[in-house]
Each structure stands twice: as structure tokens, then as C-alpha cells.
N, C-alpha and C positions, 0 to 999 in steps of 0.2 A: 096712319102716318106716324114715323116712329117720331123721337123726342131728338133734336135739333142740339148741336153745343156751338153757344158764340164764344167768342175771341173778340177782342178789340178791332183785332184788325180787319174782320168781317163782321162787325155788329151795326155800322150804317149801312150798307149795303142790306145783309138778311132782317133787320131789325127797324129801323129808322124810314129805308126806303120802302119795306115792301108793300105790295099793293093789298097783301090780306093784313085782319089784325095778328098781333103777335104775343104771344103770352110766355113772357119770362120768366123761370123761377130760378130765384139767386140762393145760391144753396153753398156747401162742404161737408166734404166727407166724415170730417168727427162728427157734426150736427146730427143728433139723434132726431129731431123732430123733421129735419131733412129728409133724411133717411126713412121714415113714416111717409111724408109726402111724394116719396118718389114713384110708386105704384100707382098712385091715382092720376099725378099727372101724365104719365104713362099711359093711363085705359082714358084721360082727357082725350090724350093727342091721337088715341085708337078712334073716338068717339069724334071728334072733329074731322078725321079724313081732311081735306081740299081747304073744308071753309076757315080754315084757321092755321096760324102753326104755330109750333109749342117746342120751346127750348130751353135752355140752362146753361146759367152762368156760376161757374165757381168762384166762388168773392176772394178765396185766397190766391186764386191766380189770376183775378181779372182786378184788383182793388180798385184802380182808377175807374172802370166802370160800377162798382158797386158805391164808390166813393161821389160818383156824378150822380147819381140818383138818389141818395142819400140812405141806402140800404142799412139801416145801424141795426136790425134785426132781423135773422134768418129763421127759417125760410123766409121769401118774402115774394109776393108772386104781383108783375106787374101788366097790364095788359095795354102794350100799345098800339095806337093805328093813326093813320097819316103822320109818325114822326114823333108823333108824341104822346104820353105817358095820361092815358084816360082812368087807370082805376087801378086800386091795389090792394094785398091784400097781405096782413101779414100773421105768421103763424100757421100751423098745422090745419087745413079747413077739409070740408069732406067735396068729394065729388061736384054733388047739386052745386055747392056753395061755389066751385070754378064754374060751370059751366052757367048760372046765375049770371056771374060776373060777367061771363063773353056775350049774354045776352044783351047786355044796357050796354054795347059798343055801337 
């Protein structure tokens, strides 16, 4: 499954509502550590198929959303399910260490 971009204006709907977990990463394009993590969560959202979905938000163009979850450092990868905000993670991590993370959901 490829990797998902919200918007405000569909981030309840694909994010909030959906019925699988959803794994955010809030990122920008100058962000070099971003820009690192974009591969992996990439071969994530290959490696999750169905059971999950995996998207990205860009904080320069989404502020209000990166400003409601309090996102003050990118990357920042948040994993929610039934609506709300179960685990997070922030900075550059490897592979294991996402897929870790969608484990304890």
C-alpha cells in the first residue's frame, strides 16, 4: 500500500475515523532527517499492506494540524486508532523501531 497525504480537510475522515490504525508522519521538505525517514516509512506502508495505513503530513502546509498535536519536532511519527493519538515517536528511527511501535496498538 503506497504512503497516503492528509490535508485538513480529509484528516477526520482518513485519520480520526478510520477503522484501521493510522500511522502519521509529519514531516518538510528542507528537513533532512525527513528526508532519511521517507524510505522506510515507505517499505512500512509496503510491509503493512491492509493491516494499517501509513500517511504524511506536511507541517508547513498543514500548521494547524501539526500545531493541534503539538508536533514542535520533525520528523515526528504518530500512530493513531479509534480517533485518537496512542503512541509516538520522534526523530529519525529504523524500520523494527516503526513497526515495534504498530505492534503495542
Amino acid at each position: 500500500m503506497s504512503v497516503m497525504h492528509f490535508h485538513k480537510d480529509s484528516f477526520e475522515k482518513d485519520v480520526l475515523l478510520s477503522s484501521q490504525p493510522v500511522l502519521v508522519d509529519f514531516w518538510a521538505p528542507w528537513c533532512a532527517p525527513c528526508r532519511m525517514l521517507a524510505p522506510i516509512v515507505e517499505e512500512v506502508a509496503d510491509d503493512l499492506g491492509t493491516q494499517a495505513v501509513v500517511g504524511k503530513i506536511n507541517v508547513d502546509e498543514e500548521i494547524d494540524l501539526a500545531s493541534r498535536y503539538s508536533v514542535m519536532s520533525i520528523p515526528t511519527l504518530i500512530l493513531f486508532q479509534g480517533g485518537k493519538e496512542i503512541s509516538r515517536l520522534v526523530g529519525v528511527h529504523s524500520k523494527e523501531d516503526i513497526l515495534d511501535m504498530l505492534k503495542t496498538e
